[in-house]
C-alpha positions as a Markdown table, in Angstrom:
| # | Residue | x | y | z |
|---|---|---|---|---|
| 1 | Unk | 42.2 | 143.1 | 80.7 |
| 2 | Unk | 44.8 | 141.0 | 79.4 |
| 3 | Unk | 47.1 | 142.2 | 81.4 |
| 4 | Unk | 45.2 | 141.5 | 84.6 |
| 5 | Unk | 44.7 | 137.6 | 83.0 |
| 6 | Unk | 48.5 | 137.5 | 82.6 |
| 7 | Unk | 48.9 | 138.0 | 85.9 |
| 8 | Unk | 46.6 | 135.4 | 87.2 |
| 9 | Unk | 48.1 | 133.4 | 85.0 |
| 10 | Unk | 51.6 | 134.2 | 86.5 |
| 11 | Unk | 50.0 | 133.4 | 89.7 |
| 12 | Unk | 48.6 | 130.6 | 89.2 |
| 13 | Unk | 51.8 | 129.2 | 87.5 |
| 14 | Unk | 54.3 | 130.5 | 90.8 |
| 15 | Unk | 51.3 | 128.7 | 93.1 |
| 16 | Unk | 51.9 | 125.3 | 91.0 |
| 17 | Unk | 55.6 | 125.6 | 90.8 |
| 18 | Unk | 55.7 | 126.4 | 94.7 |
| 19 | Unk | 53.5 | 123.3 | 95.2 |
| 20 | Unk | 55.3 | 121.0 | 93.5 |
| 21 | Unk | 58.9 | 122.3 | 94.6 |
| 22 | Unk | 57.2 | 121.9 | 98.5 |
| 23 | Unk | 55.9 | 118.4 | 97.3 |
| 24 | Unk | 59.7 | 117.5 | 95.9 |
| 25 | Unk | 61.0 | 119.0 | 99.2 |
| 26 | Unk | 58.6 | 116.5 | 101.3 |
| 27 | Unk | 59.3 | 113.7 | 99.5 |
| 28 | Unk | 63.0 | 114.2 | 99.1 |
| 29 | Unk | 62.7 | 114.3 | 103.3 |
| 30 | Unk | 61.2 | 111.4 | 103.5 |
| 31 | Unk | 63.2 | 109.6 | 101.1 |
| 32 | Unk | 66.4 | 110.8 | 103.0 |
| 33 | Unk | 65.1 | 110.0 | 106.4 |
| 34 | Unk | 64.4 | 106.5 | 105.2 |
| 35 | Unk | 67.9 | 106.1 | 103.3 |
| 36 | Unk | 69.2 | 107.7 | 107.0 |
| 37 | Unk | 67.6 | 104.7 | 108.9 |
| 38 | Unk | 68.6 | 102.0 | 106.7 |
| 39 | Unk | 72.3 | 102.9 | 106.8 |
| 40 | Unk | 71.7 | 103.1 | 110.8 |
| 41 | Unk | 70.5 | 99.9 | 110.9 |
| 42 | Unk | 73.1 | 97.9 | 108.3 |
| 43 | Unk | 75.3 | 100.1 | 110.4 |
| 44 | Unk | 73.6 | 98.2 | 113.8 |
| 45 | Unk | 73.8 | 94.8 | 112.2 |
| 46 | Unk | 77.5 | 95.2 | 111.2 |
| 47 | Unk | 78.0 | 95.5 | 114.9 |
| 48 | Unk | 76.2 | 93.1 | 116.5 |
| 49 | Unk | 77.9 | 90.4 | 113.6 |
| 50 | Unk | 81.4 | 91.6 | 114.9 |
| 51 | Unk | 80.6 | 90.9 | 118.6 |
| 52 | Unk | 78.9 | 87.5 | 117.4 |
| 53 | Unk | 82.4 | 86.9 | 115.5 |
| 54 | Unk | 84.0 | 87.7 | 118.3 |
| 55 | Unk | 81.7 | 85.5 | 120.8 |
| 56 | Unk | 82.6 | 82.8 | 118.4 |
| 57 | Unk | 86.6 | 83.0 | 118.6 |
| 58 | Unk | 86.2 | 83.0 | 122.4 |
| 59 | Unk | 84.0 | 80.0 | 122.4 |
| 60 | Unk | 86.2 | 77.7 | 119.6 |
| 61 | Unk | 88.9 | 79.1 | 122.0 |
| 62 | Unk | 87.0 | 77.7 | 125.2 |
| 63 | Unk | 86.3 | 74.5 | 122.9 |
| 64 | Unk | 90.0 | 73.8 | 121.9 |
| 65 | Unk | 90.8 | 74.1 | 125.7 |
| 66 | Unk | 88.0 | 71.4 | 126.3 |
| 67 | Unk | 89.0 | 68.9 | 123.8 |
| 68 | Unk | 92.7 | 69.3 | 125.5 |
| 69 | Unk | 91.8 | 68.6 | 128.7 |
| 70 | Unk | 89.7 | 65.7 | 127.7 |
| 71 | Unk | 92.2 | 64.4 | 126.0 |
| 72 | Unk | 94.6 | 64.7 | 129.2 |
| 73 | Unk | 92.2 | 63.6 | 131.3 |
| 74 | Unk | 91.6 | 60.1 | 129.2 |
| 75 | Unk | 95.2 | 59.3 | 129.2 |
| 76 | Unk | 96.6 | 56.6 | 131.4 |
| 77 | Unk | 98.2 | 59.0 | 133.9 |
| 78 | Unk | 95.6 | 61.5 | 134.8 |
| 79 | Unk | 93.5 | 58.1 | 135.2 |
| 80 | Unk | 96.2 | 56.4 | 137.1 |
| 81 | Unk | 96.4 | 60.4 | 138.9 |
| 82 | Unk | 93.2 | 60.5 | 140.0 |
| 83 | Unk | 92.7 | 57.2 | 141.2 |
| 84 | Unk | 95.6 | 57.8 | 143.8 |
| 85 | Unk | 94.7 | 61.2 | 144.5 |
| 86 | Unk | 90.6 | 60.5 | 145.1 |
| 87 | Unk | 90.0 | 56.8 | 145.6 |
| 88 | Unk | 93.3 | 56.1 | 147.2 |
| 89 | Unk | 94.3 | 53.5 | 145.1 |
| 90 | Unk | 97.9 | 52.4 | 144.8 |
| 91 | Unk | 100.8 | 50.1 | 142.8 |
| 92 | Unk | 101.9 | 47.2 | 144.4 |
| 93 | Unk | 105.2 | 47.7 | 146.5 |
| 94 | Unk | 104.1 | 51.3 | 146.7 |
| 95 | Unk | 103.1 | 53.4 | 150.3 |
| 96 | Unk | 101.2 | 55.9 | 150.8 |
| 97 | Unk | 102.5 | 58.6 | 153.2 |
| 98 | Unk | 100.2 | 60.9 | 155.2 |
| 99 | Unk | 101.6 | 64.3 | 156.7 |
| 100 | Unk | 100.6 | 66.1 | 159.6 |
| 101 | Unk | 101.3 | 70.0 | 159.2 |
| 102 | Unk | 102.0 | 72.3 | 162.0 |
| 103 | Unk | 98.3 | 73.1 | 161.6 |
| 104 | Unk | 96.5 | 69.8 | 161.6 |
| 105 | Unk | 95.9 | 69.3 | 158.3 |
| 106 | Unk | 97.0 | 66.4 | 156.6 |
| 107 | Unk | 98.5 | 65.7 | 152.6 |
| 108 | Unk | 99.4 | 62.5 | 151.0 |
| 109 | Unk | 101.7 | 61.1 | 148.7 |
| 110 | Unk | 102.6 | 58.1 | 147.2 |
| 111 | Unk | 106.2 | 57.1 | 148.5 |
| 112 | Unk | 108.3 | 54.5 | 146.3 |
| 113 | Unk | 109.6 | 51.4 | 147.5 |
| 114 | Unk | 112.9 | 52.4 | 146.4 |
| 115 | Unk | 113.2 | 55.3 | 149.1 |
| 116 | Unk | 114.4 | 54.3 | 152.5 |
| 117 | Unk | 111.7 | 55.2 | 155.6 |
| 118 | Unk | 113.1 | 58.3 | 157.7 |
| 119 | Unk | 113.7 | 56.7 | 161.2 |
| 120 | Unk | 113.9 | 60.4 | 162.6 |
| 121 | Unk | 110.9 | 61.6 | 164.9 |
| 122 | Unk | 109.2 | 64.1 | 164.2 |
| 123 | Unk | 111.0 | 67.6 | 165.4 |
| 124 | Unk | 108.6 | 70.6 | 167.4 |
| 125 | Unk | 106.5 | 72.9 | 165.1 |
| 126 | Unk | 109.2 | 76.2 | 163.8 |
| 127 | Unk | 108.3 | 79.1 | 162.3 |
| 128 | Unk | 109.1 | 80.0 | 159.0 |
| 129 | Unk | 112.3 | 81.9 | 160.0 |
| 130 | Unk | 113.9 | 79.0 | 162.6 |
| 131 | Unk | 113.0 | 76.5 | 158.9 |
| 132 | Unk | 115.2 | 78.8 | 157.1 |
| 133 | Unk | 117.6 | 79.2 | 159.3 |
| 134 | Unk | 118.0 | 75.5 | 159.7 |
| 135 | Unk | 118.3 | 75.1 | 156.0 |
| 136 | Unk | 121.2 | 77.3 | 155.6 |
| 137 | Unk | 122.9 | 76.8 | 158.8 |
| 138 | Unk | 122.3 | 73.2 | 160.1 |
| 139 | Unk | 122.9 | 71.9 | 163.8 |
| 140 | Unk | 123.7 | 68.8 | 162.8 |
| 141 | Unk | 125.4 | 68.5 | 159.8 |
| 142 | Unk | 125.0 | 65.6 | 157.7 |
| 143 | Unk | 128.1 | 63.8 | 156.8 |
């Protein structure tokens, strides 16, 4: 009978032993799907603090661009600029010239006082070409 005791024994000992090596197997598992996820999502927050570093370059990019053009724009000549250009306003002894294309639509300028007025009238519409041609090959040539 002490053999058959032994053997429960033995049994008993493999049925612990297999217990706790399936216990150490679960937990192990577990513990590596959790170390799994945390490295996924320190992974997921490296990336989304690269795309906000980047966001930020553009933007102080954007910003520098901004402060440039402000600057421009509260100069004397993009104030004097745009007060010609959109309210029409002009130096004294200055003129203001307004074209007529071929197509109806008008553009300004302001002229100097310094330039002499063209006393020529106005010559007929010409396409592209005919300009060209009179550029490089004039009727009347001017002495």
């Amino acid at each position: 009978m002490k053999s058959g005791s032994r053997e429960k024994h033995r049994g008993g000992k493999l049925a612990r032993w297999s217990v706790l090596l399936a216990a150490n197997g679960a937990l192990l598992f577990v513990v590596g799907i959790s170390t799994v996820r945390e490295t996924y999502r320190e992974w997921q927050v490296d990336q989304d603090i690269n795309k906000i570093q980047t966001q930020i370059g553009t933007l102080e990019g954007k910003k520098l661009e901004f402060v440039d053009l402000i600057q421009r724009m509260e100069s004397n000549d993009a104030l004097d600029r745009e007060a010609r250009t959109r309210l029409g306003l002009r130096k004294p002894g200055e003129r203001v010239i307004i074209l007529r294309g071929a197509d109806g639509e008008s553009a300004s300028w302001q002229e100097s006082a310094f330039q002499a007025p063209s006393d020529q009238p106005a010559s007929p519409p010409q396409s592209n070409p005919e300009r060209w041609l009179q550029y490089f090959f004039p009727l009347n040539p001017k002495t």
